[in-house]
DSSP file (Angstrom, degrees, kcal/mol; ACC not computed):
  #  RESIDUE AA STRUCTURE BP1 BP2  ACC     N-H-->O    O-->H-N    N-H-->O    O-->H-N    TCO  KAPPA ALPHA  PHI   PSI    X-CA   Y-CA   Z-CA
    1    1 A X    >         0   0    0      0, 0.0     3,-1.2     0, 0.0     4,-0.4   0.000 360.0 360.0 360.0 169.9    8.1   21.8   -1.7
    2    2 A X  T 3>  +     0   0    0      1,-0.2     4,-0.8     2,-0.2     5,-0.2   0.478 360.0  55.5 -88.5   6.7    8.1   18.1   -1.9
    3    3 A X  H 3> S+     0   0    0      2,-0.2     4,-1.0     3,-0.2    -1,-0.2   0.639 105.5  52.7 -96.6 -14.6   10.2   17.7    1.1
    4    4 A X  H <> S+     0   0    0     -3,-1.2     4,-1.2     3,-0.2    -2,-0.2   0.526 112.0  44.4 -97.3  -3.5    7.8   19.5    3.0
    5    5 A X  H  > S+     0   0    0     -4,-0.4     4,-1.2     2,-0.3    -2,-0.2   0.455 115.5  48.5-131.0 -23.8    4.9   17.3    1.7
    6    6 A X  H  X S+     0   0    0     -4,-0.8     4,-3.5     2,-0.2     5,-0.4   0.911 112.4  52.0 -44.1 -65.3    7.2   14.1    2.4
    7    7 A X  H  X S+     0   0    0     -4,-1.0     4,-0.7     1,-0.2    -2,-0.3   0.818 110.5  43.8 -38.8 -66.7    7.7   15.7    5.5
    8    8 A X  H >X S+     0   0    0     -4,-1.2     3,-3.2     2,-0.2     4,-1.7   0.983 112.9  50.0 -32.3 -78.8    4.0   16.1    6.2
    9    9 A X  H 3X S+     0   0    0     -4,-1.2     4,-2.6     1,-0.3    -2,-0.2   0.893 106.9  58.9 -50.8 -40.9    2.8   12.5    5.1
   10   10 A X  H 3< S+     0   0    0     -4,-3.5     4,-0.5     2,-0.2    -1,-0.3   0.739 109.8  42.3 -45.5 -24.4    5.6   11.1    7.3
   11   11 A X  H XX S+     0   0    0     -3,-3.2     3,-5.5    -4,-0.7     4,-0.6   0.894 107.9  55.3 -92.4 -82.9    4.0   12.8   10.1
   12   12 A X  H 3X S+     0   0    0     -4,-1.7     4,-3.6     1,-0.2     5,-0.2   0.782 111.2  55.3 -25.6 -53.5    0.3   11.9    9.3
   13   13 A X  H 3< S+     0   0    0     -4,-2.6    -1,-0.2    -5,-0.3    -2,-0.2   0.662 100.2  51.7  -4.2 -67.8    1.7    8.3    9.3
   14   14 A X  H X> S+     0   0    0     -3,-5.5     4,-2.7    -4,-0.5     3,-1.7   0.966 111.9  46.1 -76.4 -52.7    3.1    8.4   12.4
   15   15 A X  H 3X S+     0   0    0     -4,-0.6     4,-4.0     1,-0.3     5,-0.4   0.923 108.1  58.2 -30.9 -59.3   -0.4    9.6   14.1
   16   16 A X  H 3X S+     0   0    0     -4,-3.6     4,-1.4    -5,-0.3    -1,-0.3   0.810 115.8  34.3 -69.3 -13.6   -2.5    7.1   12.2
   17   17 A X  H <> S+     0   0    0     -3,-1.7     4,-1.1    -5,-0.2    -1,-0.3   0.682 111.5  56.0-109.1  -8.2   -0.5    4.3   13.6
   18   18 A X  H >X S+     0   0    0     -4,-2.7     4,-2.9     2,-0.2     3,-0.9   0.970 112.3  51.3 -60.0 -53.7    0.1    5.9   17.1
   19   19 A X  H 3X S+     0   0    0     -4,-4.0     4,-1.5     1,-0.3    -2,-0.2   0.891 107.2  57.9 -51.0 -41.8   -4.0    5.9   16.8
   20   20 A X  H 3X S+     0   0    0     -4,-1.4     4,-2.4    -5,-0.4    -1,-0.3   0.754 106.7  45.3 -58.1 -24.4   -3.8    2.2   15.9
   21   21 A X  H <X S+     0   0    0     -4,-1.1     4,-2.8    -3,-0.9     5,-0.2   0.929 107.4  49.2 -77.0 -54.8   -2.3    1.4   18.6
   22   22 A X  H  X S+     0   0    0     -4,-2.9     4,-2.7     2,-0.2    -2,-0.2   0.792 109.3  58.1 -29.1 -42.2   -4.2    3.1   21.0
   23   23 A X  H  X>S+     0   0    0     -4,-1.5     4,-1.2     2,-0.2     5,-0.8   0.959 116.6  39.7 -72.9 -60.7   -7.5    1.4   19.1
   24   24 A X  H  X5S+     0   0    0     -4,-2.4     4,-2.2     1,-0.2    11,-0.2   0.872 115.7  47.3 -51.3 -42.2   -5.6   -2.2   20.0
   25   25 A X  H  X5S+     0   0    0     -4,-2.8     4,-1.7     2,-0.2    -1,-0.2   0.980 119.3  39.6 -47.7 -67.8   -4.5   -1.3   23.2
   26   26 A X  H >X5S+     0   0    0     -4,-2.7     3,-4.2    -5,-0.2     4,-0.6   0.847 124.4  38.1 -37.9 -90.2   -8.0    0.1   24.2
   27   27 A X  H ><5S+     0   0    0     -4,-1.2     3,-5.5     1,-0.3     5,-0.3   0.825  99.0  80.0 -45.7 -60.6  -10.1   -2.6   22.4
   28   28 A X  H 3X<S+     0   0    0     -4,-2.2     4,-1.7    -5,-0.8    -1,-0.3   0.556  81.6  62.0  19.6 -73.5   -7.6   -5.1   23.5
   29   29 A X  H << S+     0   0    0     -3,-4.2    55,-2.5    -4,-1.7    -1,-0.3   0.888 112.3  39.7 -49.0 -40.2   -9.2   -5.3   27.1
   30   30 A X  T << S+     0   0    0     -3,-5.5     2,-0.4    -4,-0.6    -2,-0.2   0.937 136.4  10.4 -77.8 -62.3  -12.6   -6.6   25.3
   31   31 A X  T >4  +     0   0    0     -4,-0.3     3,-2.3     1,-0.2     4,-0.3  -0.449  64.6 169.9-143.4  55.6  -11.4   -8.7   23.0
   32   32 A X  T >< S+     0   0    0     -4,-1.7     3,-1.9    -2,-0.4     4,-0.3   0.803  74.6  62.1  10.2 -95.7   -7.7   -9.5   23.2
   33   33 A X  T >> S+     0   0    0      1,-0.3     3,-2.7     2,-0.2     4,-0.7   0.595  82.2  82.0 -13.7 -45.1   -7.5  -12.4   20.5
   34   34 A X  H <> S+     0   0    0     -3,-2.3     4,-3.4     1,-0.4    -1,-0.3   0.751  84.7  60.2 -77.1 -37.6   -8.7  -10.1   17.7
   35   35 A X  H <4 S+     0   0    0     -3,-1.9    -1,-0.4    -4,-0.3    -2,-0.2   0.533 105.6  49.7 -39.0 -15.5   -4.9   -8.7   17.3
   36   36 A X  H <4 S+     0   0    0     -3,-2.7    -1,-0.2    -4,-0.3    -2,-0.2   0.960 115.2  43.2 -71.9 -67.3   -3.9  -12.2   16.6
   37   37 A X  H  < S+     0   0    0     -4,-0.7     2,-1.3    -3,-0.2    -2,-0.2   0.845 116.3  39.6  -8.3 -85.5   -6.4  -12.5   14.2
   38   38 A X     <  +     0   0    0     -4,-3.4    -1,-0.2     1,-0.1     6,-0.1  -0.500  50.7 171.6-115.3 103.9   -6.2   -9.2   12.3
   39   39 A X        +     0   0    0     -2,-1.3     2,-0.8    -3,-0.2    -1,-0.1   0.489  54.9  90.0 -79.5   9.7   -2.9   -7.5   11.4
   40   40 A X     >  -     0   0    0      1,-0.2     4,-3.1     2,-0.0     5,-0.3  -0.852  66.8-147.3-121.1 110.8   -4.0   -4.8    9.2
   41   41 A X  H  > S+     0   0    0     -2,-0.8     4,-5.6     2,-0.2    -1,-0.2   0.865  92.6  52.8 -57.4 -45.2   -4.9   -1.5   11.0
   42   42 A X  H  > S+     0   0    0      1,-0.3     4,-1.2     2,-0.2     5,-0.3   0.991 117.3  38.2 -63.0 -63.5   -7.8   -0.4    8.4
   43   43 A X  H  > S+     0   0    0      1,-0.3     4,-2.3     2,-0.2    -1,-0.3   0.806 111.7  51.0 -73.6 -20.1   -9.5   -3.4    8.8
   44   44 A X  H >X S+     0   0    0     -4,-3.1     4,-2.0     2,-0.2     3,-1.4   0.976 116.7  45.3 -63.0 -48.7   -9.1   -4.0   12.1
   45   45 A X  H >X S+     0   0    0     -4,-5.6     3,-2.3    -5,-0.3     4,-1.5   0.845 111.3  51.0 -44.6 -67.9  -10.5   -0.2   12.7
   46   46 A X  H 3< S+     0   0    0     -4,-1.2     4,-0.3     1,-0.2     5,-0.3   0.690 110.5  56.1 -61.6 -21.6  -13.3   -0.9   10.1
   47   47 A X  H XX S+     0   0    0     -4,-2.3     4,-2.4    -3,-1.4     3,-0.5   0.899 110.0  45.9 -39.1 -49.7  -14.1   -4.5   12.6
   48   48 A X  H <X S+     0   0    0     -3,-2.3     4,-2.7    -4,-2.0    -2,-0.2   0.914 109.0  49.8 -56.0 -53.2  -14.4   -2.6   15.4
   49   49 A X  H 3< S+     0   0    0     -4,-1.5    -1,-0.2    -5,-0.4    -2,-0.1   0.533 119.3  38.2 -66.3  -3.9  -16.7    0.1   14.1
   50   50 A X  H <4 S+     0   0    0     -3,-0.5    -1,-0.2    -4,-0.3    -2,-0.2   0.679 127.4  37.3-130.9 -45.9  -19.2   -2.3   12.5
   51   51 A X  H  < S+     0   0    0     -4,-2.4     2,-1.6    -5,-0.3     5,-0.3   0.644  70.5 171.4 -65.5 -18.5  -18.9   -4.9   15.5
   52   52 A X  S  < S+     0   0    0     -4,-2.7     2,-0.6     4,-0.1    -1,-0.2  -0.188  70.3  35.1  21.2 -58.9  -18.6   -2.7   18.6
   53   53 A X  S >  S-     0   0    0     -2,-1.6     3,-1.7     1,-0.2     4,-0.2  -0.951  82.4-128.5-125.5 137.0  -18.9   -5.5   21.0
   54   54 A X  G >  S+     0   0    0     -2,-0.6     3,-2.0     1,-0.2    -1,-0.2   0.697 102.9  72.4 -20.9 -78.7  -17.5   -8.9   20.4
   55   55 A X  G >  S+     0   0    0      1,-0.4     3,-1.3    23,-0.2     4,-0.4   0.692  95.2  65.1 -25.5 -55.8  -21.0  -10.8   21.2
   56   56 A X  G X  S+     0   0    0     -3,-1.7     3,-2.2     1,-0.3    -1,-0.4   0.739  78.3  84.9 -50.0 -57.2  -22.0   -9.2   17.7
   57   57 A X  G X  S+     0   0    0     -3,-2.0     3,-1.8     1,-0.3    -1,-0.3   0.395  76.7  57.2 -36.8 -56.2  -19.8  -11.0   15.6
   58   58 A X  G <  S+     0   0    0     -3,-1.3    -1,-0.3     1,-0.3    -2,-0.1   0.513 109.3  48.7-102.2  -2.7  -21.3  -14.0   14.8
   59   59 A X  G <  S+     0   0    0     -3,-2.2    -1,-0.3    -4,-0.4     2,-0.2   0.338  98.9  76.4-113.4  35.5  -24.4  -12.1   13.3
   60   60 A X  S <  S-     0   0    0     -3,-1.8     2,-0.3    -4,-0.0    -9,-0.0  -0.880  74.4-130.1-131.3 142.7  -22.7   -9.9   11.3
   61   61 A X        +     0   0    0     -2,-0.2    -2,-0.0     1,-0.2    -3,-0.0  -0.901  21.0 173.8-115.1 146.0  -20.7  -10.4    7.4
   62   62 A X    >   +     0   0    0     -2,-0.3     2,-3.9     5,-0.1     3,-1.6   0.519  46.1 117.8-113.6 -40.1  -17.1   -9.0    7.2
   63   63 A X  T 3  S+     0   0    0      1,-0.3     5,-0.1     2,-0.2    -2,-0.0   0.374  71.5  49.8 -32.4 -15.1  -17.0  -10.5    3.9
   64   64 A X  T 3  S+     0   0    0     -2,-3.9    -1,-0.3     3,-0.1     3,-0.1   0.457 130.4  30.2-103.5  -0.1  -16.4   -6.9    1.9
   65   65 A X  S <  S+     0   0    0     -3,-1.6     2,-0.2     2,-0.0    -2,-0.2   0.597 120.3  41.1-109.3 -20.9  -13.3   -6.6    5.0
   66   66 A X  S    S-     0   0    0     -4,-0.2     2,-0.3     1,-0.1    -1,-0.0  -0.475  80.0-110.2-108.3 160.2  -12.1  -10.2    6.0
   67   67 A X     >> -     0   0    0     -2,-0.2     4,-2.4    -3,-0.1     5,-0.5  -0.586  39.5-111.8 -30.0 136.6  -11.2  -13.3    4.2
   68   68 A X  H  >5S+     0   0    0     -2,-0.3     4,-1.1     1,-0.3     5,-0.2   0.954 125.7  47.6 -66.3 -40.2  -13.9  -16.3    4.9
   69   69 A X  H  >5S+     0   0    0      2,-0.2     4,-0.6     1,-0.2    -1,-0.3   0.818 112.3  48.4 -91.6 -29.1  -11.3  -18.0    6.7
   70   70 A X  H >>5S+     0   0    0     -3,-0.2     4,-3.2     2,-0.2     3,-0.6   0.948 113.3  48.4  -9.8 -93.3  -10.5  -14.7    8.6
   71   71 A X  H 3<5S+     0   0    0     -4,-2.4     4,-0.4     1,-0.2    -2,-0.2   0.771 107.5  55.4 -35.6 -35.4  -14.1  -14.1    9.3
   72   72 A X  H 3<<S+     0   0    0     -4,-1.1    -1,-0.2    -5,-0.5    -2,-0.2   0.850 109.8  42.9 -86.2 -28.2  -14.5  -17.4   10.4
   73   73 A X  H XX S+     0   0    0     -4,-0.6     4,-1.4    -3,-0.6     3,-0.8   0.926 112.1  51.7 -87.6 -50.8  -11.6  -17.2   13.1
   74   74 A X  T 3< S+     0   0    0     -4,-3.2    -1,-0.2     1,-0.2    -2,-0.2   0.428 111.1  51.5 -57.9  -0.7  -12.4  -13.8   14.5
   75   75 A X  T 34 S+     0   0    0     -4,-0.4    -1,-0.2    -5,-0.3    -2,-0.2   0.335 111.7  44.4-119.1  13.7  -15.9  -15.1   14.9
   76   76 A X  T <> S+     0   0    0     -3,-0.8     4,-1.2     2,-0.1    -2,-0.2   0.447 110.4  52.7 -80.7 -35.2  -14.8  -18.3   16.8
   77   77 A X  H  X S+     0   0    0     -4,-1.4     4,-1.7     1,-0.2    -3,-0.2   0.812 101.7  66.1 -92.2 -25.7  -12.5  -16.5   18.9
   78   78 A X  H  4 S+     0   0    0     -5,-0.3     3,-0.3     2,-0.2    -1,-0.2   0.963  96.4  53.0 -48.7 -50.2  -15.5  -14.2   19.7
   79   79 A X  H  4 S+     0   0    0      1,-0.2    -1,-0.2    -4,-0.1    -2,-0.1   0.990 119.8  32.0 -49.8 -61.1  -17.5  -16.9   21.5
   80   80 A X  H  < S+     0   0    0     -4,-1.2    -1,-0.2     2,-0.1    -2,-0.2   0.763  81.7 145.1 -86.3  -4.8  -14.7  -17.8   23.8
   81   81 A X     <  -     0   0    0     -4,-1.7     2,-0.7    -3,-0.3    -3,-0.1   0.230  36.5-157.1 -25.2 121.5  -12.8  -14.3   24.4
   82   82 A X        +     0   0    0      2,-0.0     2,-0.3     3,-0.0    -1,-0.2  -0.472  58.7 118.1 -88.9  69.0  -11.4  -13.9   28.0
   83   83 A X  S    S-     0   0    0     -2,-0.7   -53,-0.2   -52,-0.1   -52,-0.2  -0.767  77.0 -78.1-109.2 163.5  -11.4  -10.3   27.4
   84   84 A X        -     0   0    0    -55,-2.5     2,-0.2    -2,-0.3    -1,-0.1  -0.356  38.6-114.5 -59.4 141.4  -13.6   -7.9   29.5
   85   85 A X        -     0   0    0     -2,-0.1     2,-0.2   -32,-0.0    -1,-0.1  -0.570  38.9-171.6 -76.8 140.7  -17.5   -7.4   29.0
   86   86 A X        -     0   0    0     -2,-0.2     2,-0.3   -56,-0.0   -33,-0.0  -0.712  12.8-138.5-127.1 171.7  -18.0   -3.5   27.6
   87   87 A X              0   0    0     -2,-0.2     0, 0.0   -34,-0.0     0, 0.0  -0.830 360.0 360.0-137.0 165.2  -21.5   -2.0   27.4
   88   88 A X              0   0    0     -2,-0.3   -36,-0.0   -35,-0.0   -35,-0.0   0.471 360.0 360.0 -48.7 360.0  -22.8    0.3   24.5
């Protein structure tokens, strides 16, 4: 029924942003800032996944996720991050 399939997407919902949160929290520790920076859960995930560790940023094009001016502020705030060093 469509109440059961409301019902369903409401739920899937909740997961995919409990998971976004977890993804901020977690990443968070490396690289703080980037929650300032990027409010939008897919694209923050899809930052992460193509950057893994901050350091990468500033040889890398967001340009098909980010805004140039975007891009240009998450890769500024990369340089200086007080966040924790992570390894592959």
């Amino acid at each position: 029924s469509s109440a059961q399939a409301i019902g369903l997407l409401d739920d899937l919902d909740k997961e995919l942003n409990t998971y976004a949160m977890r993804l901020k929290e977690w990443y968070g520790w490396h690289f703080p800032e980037m929650v300032k920076i990027i409010n939008d859960n897919v694209k923050y995930a899809q930052v992460v996944a193509r950057m893994k560790i901050r350091s990468n940023a500033k040889g890398l094009d967001f340009k098909d996720v980010l805004e140039e001016e975007v891009e240009e502020e998450l890769k500024e705030a990369a340089e200086v991050s007080m966040g924790t060093e992570i390894s592959d």
